[in-house]
Structure formats: structure tokens, C-alpha cells
N, C-alpha and C positions, 0 to 999 in steps of 0.2 A: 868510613872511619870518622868521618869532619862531622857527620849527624850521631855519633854515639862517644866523641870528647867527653863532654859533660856529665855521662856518668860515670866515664873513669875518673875523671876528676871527684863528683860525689863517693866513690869507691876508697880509691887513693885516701881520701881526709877523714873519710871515717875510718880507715885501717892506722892512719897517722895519730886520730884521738883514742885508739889504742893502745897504739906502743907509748901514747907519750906518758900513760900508765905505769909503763913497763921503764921509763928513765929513772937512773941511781939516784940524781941529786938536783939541786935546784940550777945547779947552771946548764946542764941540758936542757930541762924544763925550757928557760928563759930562752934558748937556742931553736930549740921547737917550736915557741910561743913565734917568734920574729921570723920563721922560716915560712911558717904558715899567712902569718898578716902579707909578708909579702909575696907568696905565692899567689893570695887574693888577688892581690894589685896587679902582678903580672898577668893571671889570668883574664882579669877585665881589660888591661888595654890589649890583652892577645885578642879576646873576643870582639871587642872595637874594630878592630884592625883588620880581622875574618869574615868577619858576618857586616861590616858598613851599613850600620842600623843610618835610620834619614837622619836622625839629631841625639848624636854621641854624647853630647853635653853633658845630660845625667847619668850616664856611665862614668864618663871624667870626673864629677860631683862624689861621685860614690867610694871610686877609686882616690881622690884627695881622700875623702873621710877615713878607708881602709889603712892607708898609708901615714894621716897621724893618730889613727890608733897605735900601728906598729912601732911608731915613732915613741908612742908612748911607753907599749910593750918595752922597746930596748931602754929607754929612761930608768925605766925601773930593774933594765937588768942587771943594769949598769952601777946601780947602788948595790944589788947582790952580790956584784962580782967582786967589790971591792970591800963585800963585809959593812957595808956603811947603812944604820938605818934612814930608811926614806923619809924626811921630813914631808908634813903634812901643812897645808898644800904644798905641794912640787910643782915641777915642769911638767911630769907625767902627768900628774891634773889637767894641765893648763891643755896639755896635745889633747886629753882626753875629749875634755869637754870641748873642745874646739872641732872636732872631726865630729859631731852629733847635727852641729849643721849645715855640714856640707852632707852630709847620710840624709838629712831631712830635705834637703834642699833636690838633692838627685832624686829623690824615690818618686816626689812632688812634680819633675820634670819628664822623667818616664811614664807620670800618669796622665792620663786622657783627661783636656780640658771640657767643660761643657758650658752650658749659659750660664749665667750669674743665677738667676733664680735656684736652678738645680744646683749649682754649687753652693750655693751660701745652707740654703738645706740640708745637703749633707755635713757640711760642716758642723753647722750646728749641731746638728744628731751627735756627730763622733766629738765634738767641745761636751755635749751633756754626758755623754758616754765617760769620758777621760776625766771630767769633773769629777763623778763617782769615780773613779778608781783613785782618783790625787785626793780624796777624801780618805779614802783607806787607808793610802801610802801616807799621807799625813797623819793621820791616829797612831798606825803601829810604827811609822819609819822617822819621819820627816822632824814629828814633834821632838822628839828625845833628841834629834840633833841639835836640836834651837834649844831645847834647856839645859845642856850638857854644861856646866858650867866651865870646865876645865878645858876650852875650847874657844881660841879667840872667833869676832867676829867673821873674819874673812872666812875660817875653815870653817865656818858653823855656815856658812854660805856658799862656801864648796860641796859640804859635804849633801846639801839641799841641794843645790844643781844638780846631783848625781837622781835624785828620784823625777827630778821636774823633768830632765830629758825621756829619764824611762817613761814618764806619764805620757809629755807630746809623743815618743813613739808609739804608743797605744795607740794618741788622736791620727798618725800621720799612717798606720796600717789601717785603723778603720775607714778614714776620709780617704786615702788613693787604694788603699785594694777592695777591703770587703764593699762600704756601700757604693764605690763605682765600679764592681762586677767585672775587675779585671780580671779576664781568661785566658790573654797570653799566659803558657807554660812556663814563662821566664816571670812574669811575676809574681807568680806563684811561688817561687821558688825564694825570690826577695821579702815575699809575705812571711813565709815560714823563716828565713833567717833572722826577720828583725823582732818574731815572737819569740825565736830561739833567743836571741838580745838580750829581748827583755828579761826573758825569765830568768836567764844567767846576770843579770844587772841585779834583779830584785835579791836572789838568793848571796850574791857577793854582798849585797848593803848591808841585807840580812843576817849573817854571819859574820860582817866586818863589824854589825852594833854589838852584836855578843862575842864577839873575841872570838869565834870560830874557824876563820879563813887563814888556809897557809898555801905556797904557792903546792904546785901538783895538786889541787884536791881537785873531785870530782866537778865541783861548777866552771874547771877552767876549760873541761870536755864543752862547755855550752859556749863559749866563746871560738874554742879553736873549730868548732864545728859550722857556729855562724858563718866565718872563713872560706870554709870548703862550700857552702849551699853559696855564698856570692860569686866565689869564682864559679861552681857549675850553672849557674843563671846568669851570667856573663857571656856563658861559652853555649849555651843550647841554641841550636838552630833557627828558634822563633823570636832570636831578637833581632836576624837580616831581613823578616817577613815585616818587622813595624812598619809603619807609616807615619808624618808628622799628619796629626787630626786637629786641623783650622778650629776655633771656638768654636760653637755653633751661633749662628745669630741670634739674638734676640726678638723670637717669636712676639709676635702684637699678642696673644694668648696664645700658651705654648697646650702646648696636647699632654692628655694626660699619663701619667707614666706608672709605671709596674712598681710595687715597695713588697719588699718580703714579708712574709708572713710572721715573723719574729722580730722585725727590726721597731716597731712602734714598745711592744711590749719591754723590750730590752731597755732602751732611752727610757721609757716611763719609770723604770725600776733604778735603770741608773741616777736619772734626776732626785730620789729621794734615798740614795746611801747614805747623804751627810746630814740629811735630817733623820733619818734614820739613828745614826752615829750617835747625834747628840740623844736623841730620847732613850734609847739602850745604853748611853753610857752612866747616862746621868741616870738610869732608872738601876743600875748596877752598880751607882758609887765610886765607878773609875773617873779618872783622871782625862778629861777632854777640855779639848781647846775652844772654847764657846766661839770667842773672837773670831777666830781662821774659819770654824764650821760654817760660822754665822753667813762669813765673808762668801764661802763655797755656795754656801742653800740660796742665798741672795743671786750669786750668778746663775745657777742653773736652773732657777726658780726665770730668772729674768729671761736668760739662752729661751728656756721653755713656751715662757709668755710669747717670745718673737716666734718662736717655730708655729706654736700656735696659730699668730696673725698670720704668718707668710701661708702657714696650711689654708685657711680660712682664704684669705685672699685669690690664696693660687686655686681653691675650688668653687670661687665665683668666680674668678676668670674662664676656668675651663666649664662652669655654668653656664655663659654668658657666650664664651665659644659653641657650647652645646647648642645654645637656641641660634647663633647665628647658624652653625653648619645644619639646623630645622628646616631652619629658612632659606638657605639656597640649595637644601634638599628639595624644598615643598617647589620652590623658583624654579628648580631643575626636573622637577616631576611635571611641573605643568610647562614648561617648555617640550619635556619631551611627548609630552599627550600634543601637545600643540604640534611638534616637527611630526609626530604620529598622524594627528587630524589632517596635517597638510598633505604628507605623504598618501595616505589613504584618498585626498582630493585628487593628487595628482594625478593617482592611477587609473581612477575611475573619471575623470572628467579631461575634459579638452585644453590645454595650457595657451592654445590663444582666446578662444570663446569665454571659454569656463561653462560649456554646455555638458552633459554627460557624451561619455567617450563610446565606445563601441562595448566593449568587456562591459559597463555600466548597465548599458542598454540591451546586452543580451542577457544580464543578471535580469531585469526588471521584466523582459519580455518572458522569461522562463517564471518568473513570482506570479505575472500576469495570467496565464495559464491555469496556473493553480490557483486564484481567485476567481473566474470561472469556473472551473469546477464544484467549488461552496457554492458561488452567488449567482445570482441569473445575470444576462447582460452579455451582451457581447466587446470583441477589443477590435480595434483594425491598426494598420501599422502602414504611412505615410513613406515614402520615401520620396526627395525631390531635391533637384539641384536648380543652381542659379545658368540661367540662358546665357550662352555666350563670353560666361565668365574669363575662358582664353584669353579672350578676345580684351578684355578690361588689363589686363596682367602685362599682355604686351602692349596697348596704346598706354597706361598709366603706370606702369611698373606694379611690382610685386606690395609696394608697402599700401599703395592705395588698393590694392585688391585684401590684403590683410585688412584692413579698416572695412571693407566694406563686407567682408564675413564679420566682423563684429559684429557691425550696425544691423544688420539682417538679424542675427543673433539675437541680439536688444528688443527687435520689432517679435521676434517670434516670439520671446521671451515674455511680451506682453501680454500675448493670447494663448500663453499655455496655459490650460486646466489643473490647477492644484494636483489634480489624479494621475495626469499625464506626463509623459517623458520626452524631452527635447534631445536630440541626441545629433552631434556633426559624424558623420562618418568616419570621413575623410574629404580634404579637398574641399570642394564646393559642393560637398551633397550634407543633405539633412538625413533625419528620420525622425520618425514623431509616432509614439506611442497614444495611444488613443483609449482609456478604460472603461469599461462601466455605460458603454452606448447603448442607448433604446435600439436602435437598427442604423441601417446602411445610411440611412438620410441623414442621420444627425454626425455619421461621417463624412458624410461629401460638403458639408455644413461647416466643418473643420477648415476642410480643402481650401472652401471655399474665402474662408477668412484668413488664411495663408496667402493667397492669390491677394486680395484688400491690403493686407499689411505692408506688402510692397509694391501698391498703387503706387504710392507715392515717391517721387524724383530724390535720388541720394546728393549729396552736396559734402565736395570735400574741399574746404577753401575757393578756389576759381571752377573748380571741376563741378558741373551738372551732369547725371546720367538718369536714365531710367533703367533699372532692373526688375528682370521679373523670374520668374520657376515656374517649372516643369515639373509636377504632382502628380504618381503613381500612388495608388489609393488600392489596398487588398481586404478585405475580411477576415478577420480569424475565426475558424470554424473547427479548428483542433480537431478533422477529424482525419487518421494516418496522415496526419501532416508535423514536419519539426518544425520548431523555432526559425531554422536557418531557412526555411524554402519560403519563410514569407516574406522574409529581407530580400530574395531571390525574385520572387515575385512583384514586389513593389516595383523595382528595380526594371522588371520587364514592361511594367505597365507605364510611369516613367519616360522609358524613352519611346514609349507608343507614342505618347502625350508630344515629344519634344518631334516625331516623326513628322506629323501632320500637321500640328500648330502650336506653338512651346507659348507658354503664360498661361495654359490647361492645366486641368486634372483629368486623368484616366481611370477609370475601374478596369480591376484586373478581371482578365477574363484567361481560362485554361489555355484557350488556342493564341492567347500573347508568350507565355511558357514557348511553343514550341517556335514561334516566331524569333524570340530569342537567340533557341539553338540555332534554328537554319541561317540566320545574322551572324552565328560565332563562326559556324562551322565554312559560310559562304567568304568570311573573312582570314578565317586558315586558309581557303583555297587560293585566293587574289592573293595575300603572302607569298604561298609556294607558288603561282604560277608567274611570280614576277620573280622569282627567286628563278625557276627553271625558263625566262625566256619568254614566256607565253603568251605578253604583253605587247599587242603591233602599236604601230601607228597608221592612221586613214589619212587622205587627205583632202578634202570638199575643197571644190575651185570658187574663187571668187570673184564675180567676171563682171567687167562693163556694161551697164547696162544698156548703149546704145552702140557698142559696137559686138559685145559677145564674145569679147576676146577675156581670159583667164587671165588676170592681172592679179592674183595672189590666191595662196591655199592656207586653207583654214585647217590644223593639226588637230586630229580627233584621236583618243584613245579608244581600242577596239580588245577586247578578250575574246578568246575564241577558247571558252574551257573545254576540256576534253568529255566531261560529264553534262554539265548543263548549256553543249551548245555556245551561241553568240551569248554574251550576258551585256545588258545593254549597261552604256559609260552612267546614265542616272542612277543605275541598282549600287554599281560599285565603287565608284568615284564619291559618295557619301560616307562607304563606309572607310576609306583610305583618310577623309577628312576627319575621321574617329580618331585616326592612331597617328602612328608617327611615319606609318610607311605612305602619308601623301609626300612627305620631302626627297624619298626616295622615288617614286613613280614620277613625279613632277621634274626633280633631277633629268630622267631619263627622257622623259617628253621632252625638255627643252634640248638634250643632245639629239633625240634620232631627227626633231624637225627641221635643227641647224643645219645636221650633217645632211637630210637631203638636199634642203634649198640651197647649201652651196653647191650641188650639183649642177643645178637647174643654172643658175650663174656660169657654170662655166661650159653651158652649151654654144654659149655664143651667136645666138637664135634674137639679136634683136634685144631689150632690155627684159631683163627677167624679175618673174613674179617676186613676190613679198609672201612668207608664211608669217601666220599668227597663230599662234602659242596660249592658252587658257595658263592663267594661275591663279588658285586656290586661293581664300581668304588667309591661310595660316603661312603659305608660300609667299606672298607680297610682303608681309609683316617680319617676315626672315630676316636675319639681320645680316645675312650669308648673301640676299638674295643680287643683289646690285655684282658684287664681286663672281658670282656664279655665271651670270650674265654675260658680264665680260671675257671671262675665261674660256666660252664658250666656243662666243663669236673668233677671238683672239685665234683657237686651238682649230677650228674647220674655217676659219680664214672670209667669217662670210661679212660682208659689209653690214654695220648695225643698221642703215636705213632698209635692209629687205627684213628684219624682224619686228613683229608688233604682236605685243604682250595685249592680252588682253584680263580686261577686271568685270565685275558684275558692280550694277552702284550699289548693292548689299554690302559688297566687299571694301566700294572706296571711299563707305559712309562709316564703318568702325571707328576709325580715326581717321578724320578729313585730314588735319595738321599731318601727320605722318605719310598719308598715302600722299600727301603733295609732294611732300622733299623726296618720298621715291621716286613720283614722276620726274622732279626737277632734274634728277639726276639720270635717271635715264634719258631724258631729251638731251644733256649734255653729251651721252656715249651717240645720240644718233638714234634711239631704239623708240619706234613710236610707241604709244599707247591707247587702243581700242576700249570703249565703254559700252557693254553687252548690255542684254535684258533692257534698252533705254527704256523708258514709260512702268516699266513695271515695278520699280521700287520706290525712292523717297527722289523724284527727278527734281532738281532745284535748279536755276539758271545762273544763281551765285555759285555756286559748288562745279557745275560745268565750266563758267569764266577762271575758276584757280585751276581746276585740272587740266583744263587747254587739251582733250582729246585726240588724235588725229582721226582717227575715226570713230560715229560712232553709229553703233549696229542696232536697224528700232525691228523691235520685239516682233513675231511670228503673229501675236495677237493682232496687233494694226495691221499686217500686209494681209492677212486674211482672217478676220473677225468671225465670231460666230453668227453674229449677229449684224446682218452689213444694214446702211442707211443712210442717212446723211451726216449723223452725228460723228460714225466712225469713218468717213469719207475726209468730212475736217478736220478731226483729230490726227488721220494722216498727211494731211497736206501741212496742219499747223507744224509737226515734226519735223517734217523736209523741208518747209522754209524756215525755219530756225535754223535748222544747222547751215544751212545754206547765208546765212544772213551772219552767222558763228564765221565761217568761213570753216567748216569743218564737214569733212567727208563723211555723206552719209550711206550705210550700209541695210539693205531692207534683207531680211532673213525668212526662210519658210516660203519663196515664192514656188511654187507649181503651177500658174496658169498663165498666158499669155494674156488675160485678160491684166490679171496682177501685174505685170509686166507692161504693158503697155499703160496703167495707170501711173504704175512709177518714173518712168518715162515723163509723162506729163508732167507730173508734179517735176521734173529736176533730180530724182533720186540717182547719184551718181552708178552706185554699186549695188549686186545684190547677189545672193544665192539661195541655193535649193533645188529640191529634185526636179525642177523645168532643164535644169541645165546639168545637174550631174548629181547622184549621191557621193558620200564619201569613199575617193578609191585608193588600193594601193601604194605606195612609193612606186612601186616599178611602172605602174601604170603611168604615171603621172608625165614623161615624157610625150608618150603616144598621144595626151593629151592636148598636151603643148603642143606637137608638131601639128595637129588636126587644127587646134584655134590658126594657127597659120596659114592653112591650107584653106579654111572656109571658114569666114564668119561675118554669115548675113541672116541667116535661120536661126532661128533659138530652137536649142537640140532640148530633145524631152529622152532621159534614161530610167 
């Protein structure tokens, strides 16, 4: 019911400018007339009051104006009632014209403000618009009241106030409704009432110059009716949907806006009614007011000139707009070809090298193909990784291993072939596309200036290293072969290279393929057979060498695969140093050797042996390893001076600085440390003084040479007297004969082992052992 008020209301007052047809005399009329102004009023503050539009004001505005109309209405009914004619001007005047600007003033408040440019615009339009028509209203209305003689000033001034309002109401419907495009239903309804105004203003002037107007006549339908349209646009539903709408800012240059299609033609026609006026009047012989026209053409002539400039202005600004929004169009095109060109880098190239990526390089290796096939020539495809590079990561950390995939990068970078494709894999592996080769030679030619370029020692502030790669070299011969199996290939040839002697190149050959497999599949099996248990432990005695007694066992890892038999600890124990499952096997070595030797401890047999323990390159460098150590001994209860770890100098040459503070720290728990392979890697006498050894164990090579003589006679005496001179126990390895034996002997070599005195044997065994050294030992036993 609240959403369909308004048309009862519209209903009601149209039924009301009916009957008021239908009243006897003129004091009803009068009574009608005042029933209606104030129903208006009431209606607006009802709808105020219902609907809580955000800023009421111009409704209140509107509502004063409605109320001294009425005010007015009764004025004059007030002289009917008493028979009195109305002198001219009255107070009804006075109410009248006094409520036209508070009506102007409301409608101007209800309407939607906008920036000064677009309003002074429309204004204009609707001042040239109303110019014309107050040129009109001046010829047929306005003038005869100004030469009316019989009419003092003042009325002759009142009675022109009555058309100048009806004019501004023209200006004040065109400038707030039509050219600001209001589509609230409610003002629409205010638009049509103050047309309805008008025309009922124009035809009461009209009538009132020629003596025609009495009250009840038809033009009082246009007022009692304007009435009814303000109260039902008061009370319609879409005046509690308003909003108060902020200015808008003043745009630096405002954008260009929509104008109707009839609205320039309109203005242009209006702007020339009063010159118009005069040349039809004056060409007809009537009577025109030159002066006033004069005064009108001037202004609208002038209004014109400025709508003009501001047009003109206002379409270099949005000129000027145009080419700036060109230009951070054309800004915004090449930025985004640019975030395009990057994005397109990103995908296909490496984000720390900036080498081509993997996707890059099997696009290029598949284009390469097909060039081949046009052109003669053959391609090969490189694959190679940096030696040891682990091993940099963890002595130098990760940012100096990042820097030095650069630098490597940079160096290859230099000797790539315009034709050819540089490509990081992943990690520390390369690949390298090769096009357009004469033969195999001018590929190994490649290799081989890969190998050259990182001849030379890297340098990273205090840091010297030398690095070098490992070069798997394939052919492309495209024939039933993919893309992918030569990346596969490379790959096998590769770690041939790194198999036998790393800072090579290998050519791939077929039966490396299956070398491969039997590598993958030999590496699943060590997997699951350390998963299922499969994995013993040995134990080689290490025994005095002048009395023959077992004074420590050396911990051997032993597989007994169910398929391939014994597999010897060389074949497998490489491949554990591949993956990650040497920390796991290594783990388990150091518990089963603990948990024995604290056996042997608590036989109570006299002082008991010492086991020694291998670990790994990547096992020492653990940063787990020290606290694993501990835990160990701690957990089987065994005294840390019966354990000794042992290293290769391969191993405790990666980083000297580091493998120190680990010994340092192990000597503090108690837990020796043995130096394997001595002689056979980078043996320094400096490097021996920081690591302080307890024992150290000289290579298989020296105690039985291939090549015996005097040179490897000295070579082994100079060994055993150094250590001996070190104050450090020395251990000879590989001995089988008693001649070896009684050599070492000579020379002072404390310790030694090998098959003269036992292979590697069981845990359980290992007792039986021990009680036998007890029992006898003056012989040296041959097993």
C-alpha cells in the first residue's frame, strides 16, 4: 500500500480538479483552491517523514514555496469573501512571488550536483534556452505591461515579476531536470508539475492582459493540478532510494561526456528568437522594443560566445587527454610486450644462470632434428655435471655454490657456438647442444674446450678452488631414436666418465645404456635389501704385530643378495654414496659395530679390543654426525675410547677447516680417528700435524707393491718412521705373507691386518676368536 500512495494521491486530485468544475460559487472555489495548496504541504512533509530521503531540505524548500502560495490562495480569498476588490499589488503578490524562490531554490537542491565545467555548461544552454523564450514573453507579455500607462511603477514591476519567474522556471526545469538527465520517478513528476506551472502562469498573464480571467476558469485546473503532481512526487517510493551525490572533483581533464542529439540544435535556435523578433517585427511594421531586444541578442549572443570558448576549450582538454591516454596506452603496450618478453624468458630460460631451461632445450633439440633432415651435418648433445659439487655446498654453503653455477655459466657462455644451445638441467648438470658438425671429432673438440674452460682455479673473495666436469658426449643419428633417449644417453655416458676418472669426456656407447639399467636396478635391490634386513656386518681383526694378539676389529659391510650372491662392499657402497640412503646404511653401521664391541667389553677377558667404523665423505660432513656419535655410544654403553672412526685423506681433504673441528670434537668425546688409503691421495705433513690421527693405516700398495725393490722398500720404511717420529700409530693393511710381516716387524710397524691372520668374519664368530688370541699367540695363523 506505502509503494502505491502516490497514485492515489495523483488520482484523488485529478478527481478533485473535477468537481472543483462542478462548485456553485466562487467561495467554494476559494475553499478548494486552499484545501488543495495545503494538502500539497501535508503531503511533502508526510513523504519527508516516510520515505527519510538523506537531505530533506529541498523538499522543506519546496514545501515553504507550496505553503506561501496557499498563503497566497487564502489572501485573495479573503478579499472574495468580503466582496472587496483586490487591490493591485497586494500581499497575495507579495506571498506569490516570494514562494517562487524557495520552488527554485528546492528543485536546484534535489538536483544532482556535478563539476563546475559541466555545470556552468548546462547552465549556459538552459540561460540561452530561457533568453529565447523571455524574448517572446517580452514581445507579447512583458512589453504592454511596461507601457501600460495607467499603472504605477511598482505594479508595472510586479506585474513583470510574474513572467521573469515563469522564464527562470523554464531555466530552472531545463538546467535541474532535462539537461542533467534526471531519472528518479520523483522528478519527473516535479518536472511535469512546474511545466504544468508554467503553462498555467503563461495563460493566467495571458488572460489577465486581455481581461479574460475569472476565478473557476479552466486555467485554475493547471494550478490545482500542479498541487496534486507535487504532493504524489513527494510521496513516491524513489524519493527514500536518494542518495546525497558528493560534487564530483575537478578532473585535471574531465572525459568526454554524452550530449543529445537535439540539445545543440535547440540552444542554436533559441539563441537567435530576439534577433529573430526584431527583424520579423520590424520587417512587419509592429511595434518592438529595440532597447530590451537589443539588451537580450547581446546577452545570448555573449552566453553563446562563452559556450563556444568553454566547448572549444573543453575539446582540447579532452584532445590533450586523448593523446596523453595514447601515450600511456602506447607505455602500457610496451610494458606489457615487455612483462610478455620477460615472462616468455622466464619460462624457457634458467632464473639463476639465465642459460636456457630444460622445455627451451627440448624445443631446440626437436627444431634440430628437423634441420637435419633439410641440411647435411650432423648434431650431438653434451651432457655434464660439475665433480664433486656436494661437496662445495656443504664446505662453502649454498650461496657460494650458487655463484659458482654462474661463473661456470659465464665460462661456457663464452664458448658457445652462435648455432648451439647452452642449457642447465637442473642442479649442477649442463647440456649442450651442438649443430651443424662435420663428424664425431669436431665433437669431442667441443668436449674438449668445455674440460679448458674450467682449467682454471675459481675465486670467491678468500675462497680458491679448482673445479672441474664430467662430459657424456652422444651422436645424433635420428635413426628410431626420440629426442628424450639422447638426454638419456648422455647422461649414461656421463657418469661412465665420472666412474673411472671425473674431469673426462666419454662417448656414449650402447652397452653404457644397459650399464645404466643394471646400476638403477642393482640400486633398487641395496634399497630393499637394507629395507628387508639383508645387510650384515663383518668383522677383520686387527692384531699386534709382534705379539699376534687381536687388539681391535675393523667393521666391514657385507650383502649377501639373494639373487647376485655376495656383492662386494666396492660395487655397492658407491652406489649408497649416490643417494641419500648412505646416511641411512652408515647410521646402521655405526649401531650394529657399537652394539657388538660392547660385547666384547663386557667379557671381562683382559682389556678389550677397539672396533673401527668407515664413514663416508657425505657422512663426516653431516652436521647430525658428532650428536649421532654420541647417542650411540651413550645408548650400548660402550666407552668412546674402544671406537675409531675412520676417513680416507680424499675425504679429509674437501674441507680441511671443517673435517678439523669435527676431529676436534671427537677427540673431546674420547672417540679416535684413523686416516685410511695413507700414500695414496694428496699425503701432506701439514694437513697430518692439524688432524692429529690416532691411527694411521698405510695403503695395501706399500706392504705389497707390484713392483718390489729398493725404491718401494724406502718408501715403506720412510712411512713407519714418520709416523713413528708423529708419535702415531701405524697400521699396515693387505698383509698375507710372513715375509710382509716380519718386514714390518723391522721397520716398527705397530699394527697390521689381512688374510695372514684372518679375513673378515662374523659377529658371532668373533668371541671364538678372541678366546683363541688367549689361548695361543706365538704363530701367525694363515685363514
Amino acid at each position: 500500500m506505502k509503494a502505491q500512495t502516490w497514485k492515489v494521491v495523483l488520482i484523488v486530485g485529478a478527481i478533485a480538479c473535477g468537481v472543483y468544475l462542478l462548485l456553485p460559487n466562487v467561495t467554494s472555489h476559494d475553499i478548494a483552491y486552499s484545501a488543495m495548496g495545503l494538502a500539497s504541504v501535508a503531503c511533502i512533509v508526510w513523504g519527508v517523514r516516510w520515505h527519510r530521503p538523506a537531505d530533506p531540505l529541498g523538499w522543506y524548500l519546496i514545501a515553504a514555496a507550496g505553503l506561501l502560495f496557499t498563503l497566497g490562495d487564502d489572501v485573495s480569498s479573503v478579499y472574495d469573501f468580503v466582496h472587496t476588490a483586490m487591490p493591485f499589488p497586494s500581499w497575495a503578490d507579495a506571498l506569490y512571488l516570494a514562494g517562487y524562490p524557495f520552488l527554485f531554490a528546492g528543485v536546484l537542491r534535489l538536483a544532482r550536483r556535478s563539476s563546475w565545467a559541466i555545470w556552468r555548461e548546462d547552465s549556459a544552454d538552459a540561460a540561452i534556452i530561457t533568453i529565447g523564450v523571455l524574448a517572446m514573453s517580452w514581445q507579447f507579455l512583458m512589453d504592454p505591461y511596461v507601457h501600460d500607462q495607467g499603472m504605477s511603477t511598482f505594479g508595472m514591476a510586479v506585474n513583470v515579476a510574474y513572467p521573469m519567474m515563469d522564464v527562470a522556471l523554464i531555466f530552472i526545469v531545463l538546467r535541474a531536470v532535462v539537461f542533467r538527465g534526471m531519472r528518479e520517478p520523483y522528478f519527473r513528476i516535479i518536472a511535469a508539475s512546474m511545466l504544468v506551472m508554467f503553462t498555467g502562469d503563461f495563460a493566467y498573464d495571458v488572460m489577465t492582459l486581455h481581461g479574460l480571467y475569472s476565478t473557476g476558469n479552466l486555467v485554475d485546473l493547471l494550478f490545482l493540478f500542479e498541487y496534486a503532481l507535487i504532493g504524489a512526487a513527494a510521496l513516491h517510493p524513489s524519493v527514500g532510494e536518494t542518495r546525497v551525490v558528493a560534487p564530483e572533483p575537478e578532473l585535471r581533464v574531465e572525459a568526454p561526456r554524452p550530449t543529445r542529439h537535439g540539445r545543440l540544435p535547440t540552444v542554436l535556435v533559441a539563441g537567435f528568437v530576439a534577433p529573430g523578433i526584431l527583424v520579423i517585427a520590424s520587417a512587419m511594421r509592429e511595434h518592438v522594443n529595440v532597447v530590451a531586444l537589443g539588451v537580450l541578442c547581446l546577452v545570448a549572443f555573449g552566453i553563446i560566445g562563452l559556450r563556444l570558448n568553454w566547448l572549444v576549450s573543453r575539446m582540447e582538454r579532452q584532445s590533450r587527454q586523448l593523446e596523453e591516454n595514447l601515450m600511456e596506452l602506447t607505455v602500457a603496450h610496451l610494458r606489457r610486450d615487455q612483462l610478455e618478453a620477460s615472462l616468455r624468458h622466464q619460462t624457457l630460460h634458467d632464473p639463476l644462470t639465465g642459460l636456457a631451461n630444460r622445455m627451451l632445450f627440448e624445443d631446440r633439440l626437436a627444431r634440430a632434428r628437423e634441420r637435419v633432415a633439410r641440411q647435411s651435418g650432423i648434431n650431438a648433445v653434451l651432457m655434464f655435471d660439475l665433480d664433486d659439487f656436494k661437496q662445495v655446498n656443504d664446505a662453502y654453503g649454498h650461496f657460494i655454490g650458487d655463484q659458482l653455477l654462474v661463473d661456470v655459466a659465464r665460462r661456457l657462455e663464452a664458448i658457445t657456438r652462435s648455432s648451439d644451445t647452452l642449457c642447465r638441467f637442473g642442479g649442477d648438470e649442463f647440456l649442450y647442444l651442438a649443430e651443424g658438425l662435420a663428424d664425431a671429432g669436431e665433437a669431442e673438440m667441443i668436449c674438449q674446450r668445455i674440460i679448458e674452460a674450467l682449467a682454471e682455479p675459481f675465486h670467491f673473495g678468500d675462497i680458491h678452488f679448482e673445479q672441474h666436469a664430467s662430459i657424456g658426449l652422444v651422436i645424433c643419428d635420428y635413426q628410431d631414436a626420440v629426442d628424450a633417449e639422447y638426454v638419456r644417453d648422455a647422461d649414461a655416458a656421463m657418469y661412465e666418465a665420472k666412474r673411472f676418472h671425473k674431469g673426462r669426456y666419454v662417448v656414449f656407447e650402447p652397452s653404457m645404456h644397459n650399464e645404466a639399467l643394471s646400476v638403477f636396478s642393482l640400486t633398487q635391490e641395496l634399497r630393499s635389501a637394507f629395507q628387508q634386513g639383508q645387510l650384515t656386518m663383518h668383522f677383520q681383526p686387527v692384531v699386534d704385530l709382534h705379539t699376534l694378539r687381536s687388539v681391535g676389529f675393523e667393521a666391514l659391510m657385507r650383502w649377501p643378495s639373494d639373487h647376485r650372491g655376495w656383492v662386494p662392499p666396492d660395487v655397492f657402497i658407491p652406489l649408497a654414496e649416490e643417494s641419500e640412503l648412505i646416511f641411512d646404511i652408515g647410521a646402521f653401521a655405526l649401531r650394529e659395530a657399537v652394539s657388538v664391541a660392547a660385547t666384547w667389553a663386557a667379557r671381562g677377558l683382559g682389556e678389550a679390543p677397539f672396533v673401527t667404523v668407515n664413514l663416508s665423505p657425505r657422512q663426516l660432513h653431516d652436521a647430525n654426525v658428532i650428536a649421532q656419535v654420541q647417542s650411540t655410544l651413550a645408548h650400548y654403553q660402550l666407552s668412546p675410547e674402544k671406537l675409531i672412526l675412520e676417513i680416507t685423506e680424499r675425504t679429509a681433504l674437501v674441507n680441511i677447516d671443517d673435517t678439523i673441528a669435527i676431529v676436534e670434537k671427537l677427540n673431546k668425546l674420547g672417540v679416535g680417528m684413523a686416516l685410511d688409503d695413507f700414500g695414496t691421495g694428496h699425503s701432506s705433513l701439514s694437513y697430518i700435524a692439524l688432524l692429529q690421527p690416532k691411527i694411521i693405516k698405510i695403503d695395501k700398495s706399500f706392504v705389497a707393491p707390484v713392483h718390489s725393490g729398493r725404491e718401494s722398500e724406502t718408501l715403506l720404511e720412510t712411512i713407519v718412521s714418520l709416523g713413528r717420529r708423529l708419535g702415531i700409530t701405524m697400521l699396515a693393511e693387505g698383509i698375507e705373507t710372513t715375509a710382509q710381516l716380519e718386514r714390518l716387524r723391522q721397520l716398527g710397524c705397530e699394527l697390521g691386518q689381512g688374510f695372514l691372520f684372518s679375513e673378515a668374519i662374523p659377529a658371532d664368530k668373533v668371541s671364538s676368536r678372541l678366546n683363541f688370541d688367549a689361548a695361543t699367540a706365538s704363530e701367525p695363523r694363515v685363514n
